[in-house]
C-alpha beads as a LAMMPS data file, in Angstrom:
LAMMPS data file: protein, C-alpha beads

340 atoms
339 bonds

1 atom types
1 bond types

-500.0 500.0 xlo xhi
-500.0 500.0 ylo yhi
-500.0 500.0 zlo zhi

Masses

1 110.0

Atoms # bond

1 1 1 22.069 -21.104 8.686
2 1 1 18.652 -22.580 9.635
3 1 1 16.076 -23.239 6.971
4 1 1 12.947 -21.394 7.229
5 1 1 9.112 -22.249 5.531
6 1 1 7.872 -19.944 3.688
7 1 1 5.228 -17.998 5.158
8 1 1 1.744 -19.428 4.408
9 1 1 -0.601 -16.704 3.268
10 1 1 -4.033 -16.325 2.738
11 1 1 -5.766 -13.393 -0.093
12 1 1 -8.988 -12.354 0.192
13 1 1 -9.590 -10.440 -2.595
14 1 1 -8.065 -11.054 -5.932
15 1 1 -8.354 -7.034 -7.354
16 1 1 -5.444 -5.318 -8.497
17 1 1 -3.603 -5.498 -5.013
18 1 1 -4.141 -9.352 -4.924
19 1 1 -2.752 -10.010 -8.281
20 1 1 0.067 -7.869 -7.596
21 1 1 0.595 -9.944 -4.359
22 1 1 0.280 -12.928 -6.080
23 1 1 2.971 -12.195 -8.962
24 1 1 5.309 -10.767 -6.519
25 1 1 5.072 -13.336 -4.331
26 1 1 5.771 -16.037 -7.265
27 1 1 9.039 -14.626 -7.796
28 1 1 10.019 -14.381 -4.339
29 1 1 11.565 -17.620 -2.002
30 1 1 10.394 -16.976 1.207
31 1 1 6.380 -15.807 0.643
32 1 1 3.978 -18.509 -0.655
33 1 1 -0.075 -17.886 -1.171
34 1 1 -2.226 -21.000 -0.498
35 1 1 -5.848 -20.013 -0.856
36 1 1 -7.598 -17.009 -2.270
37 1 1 -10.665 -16.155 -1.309
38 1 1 -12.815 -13.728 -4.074
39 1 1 -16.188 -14.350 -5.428
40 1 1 -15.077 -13.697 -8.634
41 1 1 -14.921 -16.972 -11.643
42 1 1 -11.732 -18.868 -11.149
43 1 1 -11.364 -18.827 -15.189
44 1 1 -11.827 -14.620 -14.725
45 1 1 -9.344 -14.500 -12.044
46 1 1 -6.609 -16.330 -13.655
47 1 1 -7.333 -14.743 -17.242
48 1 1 -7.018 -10.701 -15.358
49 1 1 -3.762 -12.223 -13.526
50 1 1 -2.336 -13.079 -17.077
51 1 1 -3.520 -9.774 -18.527
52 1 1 -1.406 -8.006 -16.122
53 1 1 1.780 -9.758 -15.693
54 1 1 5.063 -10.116 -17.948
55 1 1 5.124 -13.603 -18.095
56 1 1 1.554 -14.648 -18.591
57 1 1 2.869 -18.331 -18.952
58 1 1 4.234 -18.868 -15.456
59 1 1 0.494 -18.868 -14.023
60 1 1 -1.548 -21.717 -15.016
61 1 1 -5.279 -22.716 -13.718
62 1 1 -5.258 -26.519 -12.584
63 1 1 -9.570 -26.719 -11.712
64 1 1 -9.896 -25.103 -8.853
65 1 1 -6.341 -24.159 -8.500
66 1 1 -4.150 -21.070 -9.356
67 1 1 -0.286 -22.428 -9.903
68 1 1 2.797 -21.229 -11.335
69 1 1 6.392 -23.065 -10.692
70 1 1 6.289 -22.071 -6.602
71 1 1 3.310 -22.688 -5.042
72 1 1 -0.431 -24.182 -5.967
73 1 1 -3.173 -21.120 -4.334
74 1 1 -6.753 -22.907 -4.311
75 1 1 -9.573 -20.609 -5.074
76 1 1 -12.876 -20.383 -3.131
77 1 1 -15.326 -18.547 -4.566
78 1 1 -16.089 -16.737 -1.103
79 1 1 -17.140 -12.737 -0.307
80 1 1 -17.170 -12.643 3.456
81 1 1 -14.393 -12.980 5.916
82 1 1 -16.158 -14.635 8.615
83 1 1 -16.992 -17.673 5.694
84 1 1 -13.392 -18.021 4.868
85 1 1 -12.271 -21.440 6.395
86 1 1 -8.660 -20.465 6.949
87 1 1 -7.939 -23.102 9.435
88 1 1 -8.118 -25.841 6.734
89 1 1 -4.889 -24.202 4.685
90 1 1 -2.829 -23.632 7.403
91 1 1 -2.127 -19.957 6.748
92 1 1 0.248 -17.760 8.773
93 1 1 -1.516 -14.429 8.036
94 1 1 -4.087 -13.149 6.254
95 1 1 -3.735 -10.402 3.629
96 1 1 -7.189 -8.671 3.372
97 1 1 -6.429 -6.922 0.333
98 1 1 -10.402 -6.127 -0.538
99 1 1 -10.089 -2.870 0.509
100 1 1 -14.183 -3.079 2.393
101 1 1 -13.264 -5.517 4.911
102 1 1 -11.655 -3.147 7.467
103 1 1 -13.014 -2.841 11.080
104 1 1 -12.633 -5.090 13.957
105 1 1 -15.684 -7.206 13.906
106 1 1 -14.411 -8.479 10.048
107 1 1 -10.882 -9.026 10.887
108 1 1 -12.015 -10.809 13.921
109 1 1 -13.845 -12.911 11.659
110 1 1 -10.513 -14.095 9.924
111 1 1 -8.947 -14.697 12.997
112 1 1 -11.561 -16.842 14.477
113 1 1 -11.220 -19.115 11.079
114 1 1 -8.350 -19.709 11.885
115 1 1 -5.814 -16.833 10.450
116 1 1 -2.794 -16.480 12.827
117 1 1 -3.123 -12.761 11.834
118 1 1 -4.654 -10.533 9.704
119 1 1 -3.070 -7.559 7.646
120 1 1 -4.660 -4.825 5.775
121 1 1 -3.968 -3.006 2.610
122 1 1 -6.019 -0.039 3.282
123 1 1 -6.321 2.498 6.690
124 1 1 -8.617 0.945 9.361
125 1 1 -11.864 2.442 10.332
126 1 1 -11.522 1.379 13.894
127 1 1 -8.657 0.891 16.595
128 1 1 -6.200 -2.523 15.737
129 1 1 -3.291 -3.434 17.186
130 1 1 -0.852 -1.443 14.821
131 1 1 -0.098 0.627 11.674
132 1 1 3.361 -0.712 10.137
133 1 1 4.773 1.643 7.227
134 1 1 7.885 0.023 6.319
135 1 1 10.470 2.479 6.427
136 1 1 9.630 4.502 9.581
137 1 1 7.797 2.287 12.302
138 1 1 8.965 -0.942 11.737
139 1 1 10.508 -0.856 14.942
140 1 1 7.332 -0.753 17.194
141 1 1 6.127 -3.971 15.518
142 1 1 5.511 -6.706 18.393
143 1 1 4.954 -10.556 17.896
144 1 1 1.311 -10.413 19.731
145 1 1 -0.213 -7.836 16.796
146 1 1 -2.985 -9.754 15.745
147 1 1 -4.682 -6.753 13.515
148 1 1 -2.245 -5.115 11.486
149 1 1 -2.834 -2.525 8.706
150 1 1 0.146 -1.294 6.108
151 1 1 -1.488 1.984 5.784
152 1 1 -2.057 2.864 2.378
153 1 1 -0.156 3.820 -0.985
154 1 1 -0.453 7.447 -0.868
155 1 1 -0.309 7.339 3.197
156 1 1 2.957 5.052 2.935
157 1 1 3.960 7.601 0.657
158 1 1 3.077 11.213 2.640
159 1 1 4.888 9.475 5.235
160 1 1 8.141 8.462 4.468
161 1 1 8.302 12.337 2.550
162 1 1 7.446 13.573 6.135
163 1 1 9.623 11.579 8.202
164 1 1 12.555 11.923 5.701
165 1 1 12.087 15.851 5.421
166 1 1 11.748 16.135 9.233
167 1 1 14.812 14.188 9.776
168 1 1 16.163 17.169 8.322
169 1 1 14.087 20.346 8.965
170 1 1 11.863 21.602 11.121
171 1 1 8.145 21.699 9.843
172 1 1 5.647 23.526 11.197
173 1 1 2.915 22.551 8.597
174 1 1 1.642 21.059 5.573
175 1 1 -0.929 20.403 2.671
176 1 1 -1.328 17.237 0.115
177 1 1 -2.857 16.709 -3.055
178 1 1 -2.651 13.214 -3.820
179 1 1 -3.105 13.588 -7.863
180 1 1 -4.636 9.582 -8.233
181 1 1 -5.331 7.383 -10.424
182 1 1 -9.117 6.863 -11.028
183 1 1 -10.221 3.926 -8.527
184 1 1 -12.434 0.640 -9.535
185 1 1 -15.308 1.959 -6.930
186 1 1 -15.939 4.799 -9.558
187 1 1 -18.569 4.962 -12.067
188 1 1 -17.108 5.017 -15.716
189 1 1 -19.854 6.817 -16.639
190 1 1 -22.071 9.186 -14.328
191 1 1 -24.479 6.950 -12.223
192 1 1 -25.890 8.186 -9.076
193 1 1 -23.933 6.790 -5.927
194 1 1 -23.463 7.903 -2.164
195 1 1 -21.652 11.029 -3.244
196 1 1 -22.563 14.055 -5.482
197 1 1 -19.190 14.128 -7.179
198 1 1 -17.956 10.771 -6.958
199 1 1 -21.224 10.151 -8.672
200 1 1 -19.540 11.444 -12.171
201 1 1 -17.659 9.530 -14.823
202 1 1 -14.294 8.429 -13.755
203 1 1 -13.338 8.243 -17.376
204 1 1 -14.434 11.617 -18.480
205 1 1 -13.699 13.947 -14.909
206 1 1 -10.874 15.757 -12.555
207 1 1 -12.991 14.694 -9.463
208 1 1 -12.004 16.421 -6.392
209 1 1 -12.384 14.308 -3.284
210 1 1 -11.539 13.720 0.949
211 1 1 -8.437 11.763 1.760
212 1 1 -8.302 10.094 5.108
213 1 1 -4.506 9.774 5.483
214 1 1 -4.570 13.277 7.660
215 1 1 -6.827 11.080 10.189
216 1 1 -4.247 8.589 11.145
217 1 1 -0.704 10.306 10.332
218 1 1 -0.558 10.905 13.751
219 1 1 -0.486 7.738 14.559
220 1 1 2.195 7.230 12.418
221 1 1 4.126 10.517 13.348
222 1 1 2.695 11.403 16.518
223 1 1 4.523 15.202 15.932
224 1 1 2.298 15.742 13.157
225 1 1 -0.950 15.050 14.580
226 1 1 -3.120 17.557 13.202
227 1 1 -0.657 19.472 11.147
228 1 1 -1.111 17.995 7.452
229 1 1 -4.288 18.458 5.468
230 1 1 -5.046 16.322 2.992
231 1 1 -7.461 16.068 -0.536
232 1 1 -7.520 13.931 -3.085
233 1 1 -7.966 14.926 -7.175
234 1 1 -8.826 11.498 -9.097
235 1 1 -7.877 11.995 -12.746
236 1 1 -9.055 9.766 -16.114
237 1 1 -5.750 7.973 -15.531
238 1 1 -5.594 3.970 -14.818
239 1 1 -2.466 3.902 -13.163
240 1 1 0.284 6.246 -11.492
241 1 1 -0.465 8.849 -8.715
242 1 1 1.357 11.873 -8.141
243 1 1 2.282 13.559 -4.837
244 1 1 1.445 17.349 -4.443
245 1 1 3.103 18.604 -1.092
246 1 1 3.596 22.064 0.335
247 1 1 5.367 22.457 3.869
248 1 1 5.920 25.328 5.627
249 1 1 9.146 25.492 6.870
250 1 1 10.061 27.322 10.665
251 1 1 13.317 27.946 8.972
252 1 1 13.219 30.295 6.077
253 1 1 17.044 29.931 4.818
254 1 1 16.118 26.065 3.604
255 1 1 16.070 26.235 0.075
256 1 1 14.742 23.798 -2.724
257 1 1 18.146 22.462 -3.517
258 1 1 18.455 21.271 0.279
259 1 1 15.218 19.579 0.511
260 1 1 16.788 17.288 -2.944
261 1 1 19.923 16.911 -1.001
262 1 1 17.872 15.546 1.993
263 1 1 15.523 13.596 0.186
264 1 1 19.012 12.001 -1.829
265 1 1 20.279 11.202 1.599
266 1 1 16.804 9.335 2.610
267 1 1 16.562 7.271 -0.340
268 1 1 20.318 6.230 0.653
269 1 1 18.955 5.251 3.632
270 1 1 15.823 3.168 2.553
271 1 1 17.231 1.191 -0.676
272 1 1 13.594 -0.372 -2.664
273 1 1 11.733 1.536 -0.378
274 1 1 12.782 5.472 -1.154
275 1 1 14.143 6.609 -4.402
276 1 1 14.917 9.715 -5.962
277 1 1 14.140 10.866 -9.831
278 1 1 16.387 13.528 -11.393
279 1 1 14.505 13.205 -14.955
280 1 1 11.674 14.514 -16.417
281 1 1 9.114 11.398 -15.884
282 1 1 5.370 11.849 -16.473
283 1 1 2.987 9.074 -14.553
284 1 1 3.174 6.390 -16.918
285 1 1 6.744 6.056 -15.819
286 1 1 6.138 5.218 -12.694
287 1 1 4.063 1.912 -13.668
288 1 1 5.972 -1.436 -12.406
289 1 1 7.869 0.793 -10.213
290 1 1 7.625 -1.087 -6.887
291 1 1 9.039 1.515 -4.396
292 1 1 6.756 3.168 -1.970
293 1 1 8.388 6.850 -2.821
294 1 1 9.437 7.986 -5.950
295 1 1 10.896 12.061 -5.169
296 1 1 10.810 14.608 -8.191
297 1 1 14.119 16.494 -7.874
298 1 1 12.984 18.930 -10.597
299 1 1 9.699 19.359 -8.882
300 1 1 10.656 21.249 -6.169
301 1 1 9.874 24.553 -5.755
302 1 1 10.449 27.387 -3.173
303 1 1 7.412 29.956 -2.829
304 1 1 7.780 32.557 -0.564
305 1 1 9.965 32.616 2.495
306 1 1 8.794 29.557 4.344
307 1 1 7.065 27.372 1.433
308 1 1 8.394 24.343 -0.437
309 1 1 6.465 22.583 -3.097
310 1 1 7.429 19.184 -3.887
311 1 1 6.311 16.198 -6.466
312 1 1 6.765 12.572 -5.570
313 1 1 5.560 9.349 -7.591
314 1 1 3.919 6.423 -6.697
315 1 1 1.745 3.342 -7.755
316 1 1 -0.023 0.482 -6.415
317 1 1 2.459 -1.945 -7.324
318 1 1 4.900 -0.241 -4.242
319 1 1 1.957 -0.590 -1.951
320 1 1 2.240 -4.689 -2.767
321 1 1 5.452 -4.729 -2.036
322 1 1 5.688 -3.320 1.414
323 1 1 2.309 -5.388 2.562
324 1 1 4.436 -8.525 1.698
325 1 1 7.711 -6.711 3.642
326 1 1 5.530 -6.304 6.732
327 1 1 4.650 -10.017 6.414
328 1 1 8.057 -11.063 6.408
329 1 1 8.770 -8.326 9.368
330 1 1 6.078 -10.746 11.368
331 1 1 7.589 -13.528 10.358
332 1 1 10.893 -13.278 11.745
333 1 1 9.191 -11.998 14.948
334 1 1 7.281 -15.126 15.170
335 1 1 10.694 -16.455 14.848
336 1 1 12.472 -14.644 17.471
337 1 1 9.589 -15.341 19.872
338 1 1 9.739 -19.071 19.115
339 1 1 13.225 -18.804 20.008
340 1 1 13.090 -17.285 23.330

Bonds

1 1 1 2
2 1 2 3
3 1 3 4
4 1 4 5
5 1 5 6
6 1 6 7
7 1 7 8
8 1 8 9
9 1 9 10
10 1 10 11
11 1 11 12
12 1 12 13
13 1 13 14
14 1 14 15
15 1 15 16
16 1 16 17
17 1 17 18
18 1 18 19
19 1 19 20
20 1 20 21
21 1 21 22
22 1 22 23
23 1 23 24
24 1 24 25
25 1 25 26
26 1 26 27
27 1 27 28
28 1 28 29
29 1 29 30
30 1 30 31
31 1 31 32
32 1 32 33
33 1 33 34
34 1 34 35
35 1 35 36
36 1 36 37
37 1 37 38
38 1 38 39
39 1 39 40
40 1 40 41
41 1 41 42
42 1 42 43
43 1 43 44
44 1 44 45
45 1 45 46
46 1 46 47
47 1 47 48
48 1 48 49
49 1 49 50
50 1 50 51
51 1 51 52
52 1 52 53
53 1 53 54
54 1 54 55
55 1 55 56
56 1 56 57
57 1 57 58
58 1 58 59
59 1 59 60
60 1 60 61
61 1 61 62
62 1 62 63
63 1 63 64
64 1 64 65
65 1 65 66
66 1 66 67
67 1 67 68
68 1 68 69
69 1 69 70
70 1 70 71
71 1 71 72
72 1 72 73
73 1 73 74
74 1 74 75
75 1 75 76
76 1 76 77
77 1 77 78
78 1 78 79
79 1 79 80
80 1 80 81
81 1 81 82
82 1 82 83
83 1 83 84
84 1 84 85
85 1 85 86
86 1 86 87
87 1 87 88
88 1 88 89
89 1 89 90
90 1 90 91
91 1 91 92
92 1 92 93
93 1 93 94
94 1 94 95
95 1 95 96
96 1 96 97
97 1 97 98
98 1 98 99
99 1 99 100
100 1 100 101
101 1 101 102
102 1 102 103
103 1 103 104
104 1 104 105
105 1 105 106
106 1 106 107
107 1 107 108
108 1 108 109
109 1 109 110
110 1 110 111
111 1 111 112
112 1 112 113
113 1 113 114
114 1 114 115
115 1 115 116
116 1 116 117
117 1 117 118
118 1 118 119
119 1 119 120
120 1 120 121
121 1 121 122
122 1 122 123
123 1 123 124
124 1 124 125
125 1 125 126
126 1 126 127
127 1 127 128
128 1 128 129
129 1 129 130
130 1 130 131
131 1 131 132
132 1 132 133
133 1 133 134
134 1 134 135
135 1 135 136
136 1 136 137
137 1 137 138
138 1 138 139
139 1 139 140
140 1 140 141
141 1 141 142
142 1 142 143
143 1 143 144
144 1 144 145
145 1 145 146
146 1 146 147
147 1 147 148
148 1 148 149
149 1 149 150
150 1 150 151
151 1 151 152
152 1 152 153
153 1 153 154
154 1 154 155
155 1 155 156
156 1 156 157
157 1 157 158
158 1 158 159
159 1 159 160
160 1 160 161
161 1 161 162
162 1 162 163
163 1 163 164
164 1 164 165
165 1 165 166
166 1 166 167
167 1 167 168
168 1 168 169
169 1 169 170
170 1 170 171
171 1 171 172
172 1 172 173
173 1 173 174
174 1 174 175
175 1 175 176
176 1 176 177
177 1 177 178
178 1 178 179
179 1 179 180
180 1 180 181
181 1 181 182
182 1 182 183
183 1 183 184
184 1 184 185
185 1 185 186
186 1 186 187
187 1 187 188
188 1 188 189
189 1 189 190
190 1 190 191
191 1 191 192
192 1 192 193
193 1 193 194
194 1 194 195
195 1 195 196
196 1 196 197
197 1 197 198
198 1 198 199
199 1 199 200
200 1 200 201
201 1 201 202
202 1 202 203
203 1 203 204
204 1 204 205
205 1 205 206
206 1 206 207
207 1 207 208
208 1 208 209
209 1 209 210
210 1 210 211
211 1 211 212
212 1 212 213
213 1 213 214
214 1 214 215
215 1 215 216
216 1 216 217
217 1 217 218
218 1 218 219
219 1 219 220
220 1 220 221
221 1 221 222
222 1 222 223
223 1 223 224
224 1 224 225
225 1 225 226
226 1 226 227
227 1 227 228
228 1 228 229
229 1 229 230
230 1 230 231
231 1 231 232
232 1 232 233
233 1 233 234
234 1 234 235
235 1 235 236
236 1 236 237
237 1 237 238
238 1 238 239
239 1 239 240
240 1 240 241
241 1 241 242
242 1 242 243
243 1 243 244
244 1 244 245
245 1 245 246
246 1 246 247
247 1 247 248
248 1 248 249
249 1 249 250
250 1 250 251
251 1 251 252
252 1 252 253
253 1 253 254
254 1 254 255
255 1 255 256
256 1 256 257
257 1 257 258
258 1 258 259
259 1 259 260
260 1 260 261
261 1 261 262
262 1 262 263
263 1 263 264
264 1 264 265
265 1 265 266
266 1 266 267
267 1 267 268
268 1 268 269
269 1 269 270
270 1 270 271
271 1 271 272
272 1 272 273
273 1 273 274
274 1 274 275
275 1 275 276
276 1 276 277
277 1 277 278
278 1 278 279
279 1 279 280
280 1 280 281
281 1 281 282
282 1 282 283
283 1 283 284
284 1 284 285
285 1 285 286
286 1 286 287
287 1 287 288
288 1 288 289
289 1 289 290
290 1 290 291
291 1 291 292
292 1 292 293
293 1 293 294
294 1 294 295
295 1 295 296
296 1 296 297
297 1 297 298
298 1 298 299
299 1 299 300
300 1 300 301
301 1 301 302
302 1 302 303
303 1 303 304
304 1 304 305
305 1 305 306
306 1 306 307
307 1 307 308
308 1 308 309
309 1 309 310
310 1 310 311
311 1 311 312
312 1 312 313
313 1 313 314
314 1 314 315
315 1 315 316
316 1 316 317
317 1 317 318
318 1 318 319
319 1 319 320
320 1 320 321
321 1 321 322
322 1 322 323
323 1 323 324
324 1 324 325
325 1 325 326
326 1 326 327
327 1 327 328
328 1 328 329
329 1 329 330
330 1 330 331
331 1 331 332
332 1 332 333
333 1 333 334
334 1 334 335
335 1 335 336
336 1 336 337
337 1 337 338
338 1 338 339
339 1 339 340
């Protein structure tokens, strides 16, 4: 079998996405980081990497370089895309895991320094080339994609309940809560921003707020367009986010126990992508978990004649995963391509 190089990527941003990048990407033999681009102190970024991580050892600052036993990452203390000199390491693709940097005219700027291509952790603001959810769309990927988002946690997430519940029913509707984890754009403590509520303490406040994954689930699942609402409730937790869904089913003879026996199936299906929980797990138990999905068997409910309520887990650390499985996904189409 032929020999490969590991794909060559570039961070910019070195928040909790980026580190979780990083780590995974240390333990993997196929994905290496050369350069990450954050304005934050290099002896900052590597001291929050080791924080986080099991193995704070394996990571080791060499001046102006982030290292563990796989690959050597050189850190440039840079904010802006278009100041990013990409060409110089050689990268593949671009992660732009800074979760501000997404319109055109920015990832344009990482393409012109020379990024091959440019991938996003969060939703886009404007039209790019594609919206990859690992999981469901995988297949419309194409070689010339030059802008690229992964969608989102909680979007990945909605979708792959969707599309796995679909599979198997016929929906007519739906509403999400996204129950999330309090976000590092929010004041700890109340401090007048852009928004009356969002102004509040993070630490202290339920804070009810807009979630844009209704915007663009049609372009994920065309047959939804328009069909899903969904809100947002950020809670005084750091980490784990929990999935609040109620679909209306066109079929009133589903029950709750067949939505668990489909959802069973799908996680069958999609191995580290999809699983399914039988026990009794509260939100810390989802931390580390790195699938996209996490389904609640004894959260589902059945209101009504049409209504099922279900719970599903997630976490960032899922999220990280699938942006580096839609990196390799490029990868061997830049193979294939080559090949031709």
């Amino acid at each position: 079998m032929a020999q490969h190089h590991p794909v060559r990527v570039g961070l910019m941003g070195f928040g909790q996405t980026g580190r979780q990048i990083f780590e995974l990407a240390s333990r993997s033999d196929d994905i290496e980081i050369v350069a990450i681009a954050d304005i934050g102190k290099r002896e900052i970024l590597h001291y929050l990497l080791c924080a986080e991580v099991n193995e704070p050892q394996r990571h080791r600052l060499e001046g102006n370089f982030l290292v563990n036993d796989r690959f050597r990452a050189r850190l440039m203390e840079i904010d802006r895309p278009a100041e990013m000199p990409w060409d110089i390491f050689n990268v593949d693709v671009v992660i732009d895991s800074t979760g501000k940097y997404r319109d055109r005219n920015s990832m344009e700027g990482h393409l012109a320094n020379g990024a091959q291509r440019v991938l996003l952790r969060t939703l886009p603001t404007d039209h790019i080339d594609r919206i990859v959810i690992p999981g469901i769309n995988e297949g419309t990927a194409q070689a010339d994609d030059r802008m690229v988002s992964a969608g989102s946690a909680t979007t990945s997430a909605l979708a792959l309940l969707i599309d796995s519940l679909s599979s198997a029913f016929d929906i007519d509707c739906g509403a999400m809560t996204t129950i999330h984890a309090f976000t590092s754009d929010q004041a700890l403590q109340d401090y007048a921003g852009s928004d009356f509520r969002r102004s509040r303490s993070a630490a202290k406040n339920i804070i009810p707020n807009s979630h844009e994954a209704s915007l663009w689930l049609g372009r994920i699942l065309p047959e939804f367009e328009g069909k899903i609402l969904t809100s947002a409730l950020n809670v005084p937790v750091q980490e784990g986010c929990l999935l609040d869904v109620n679909l209306v089913m066109n079929d009133s003879a589903v029950s709750a126990e067949d939505v668990n026996d489909a959802m069973r199936a799908a996680a069958v299906k999609l191995p580290g992508i999809l699983d399914v929980v039988e026990d009794p797990i509260v939100s810390s138990d989802i931390i580390g978990n790195s699938h996209s999905l996490v389904f609640d068997t004894m959260g589902t409910i059945k209101a009504g004649s049409n209504t099922i309520k279900t719970l599903s887990w997630y976490e960032n650390q899922g999220h990280a995963a699938r942006l580096l499985d839609v990196v390799r996904l490029y990868s061997k189409l830049d193979r294939q391509q080559e090949a031709a």
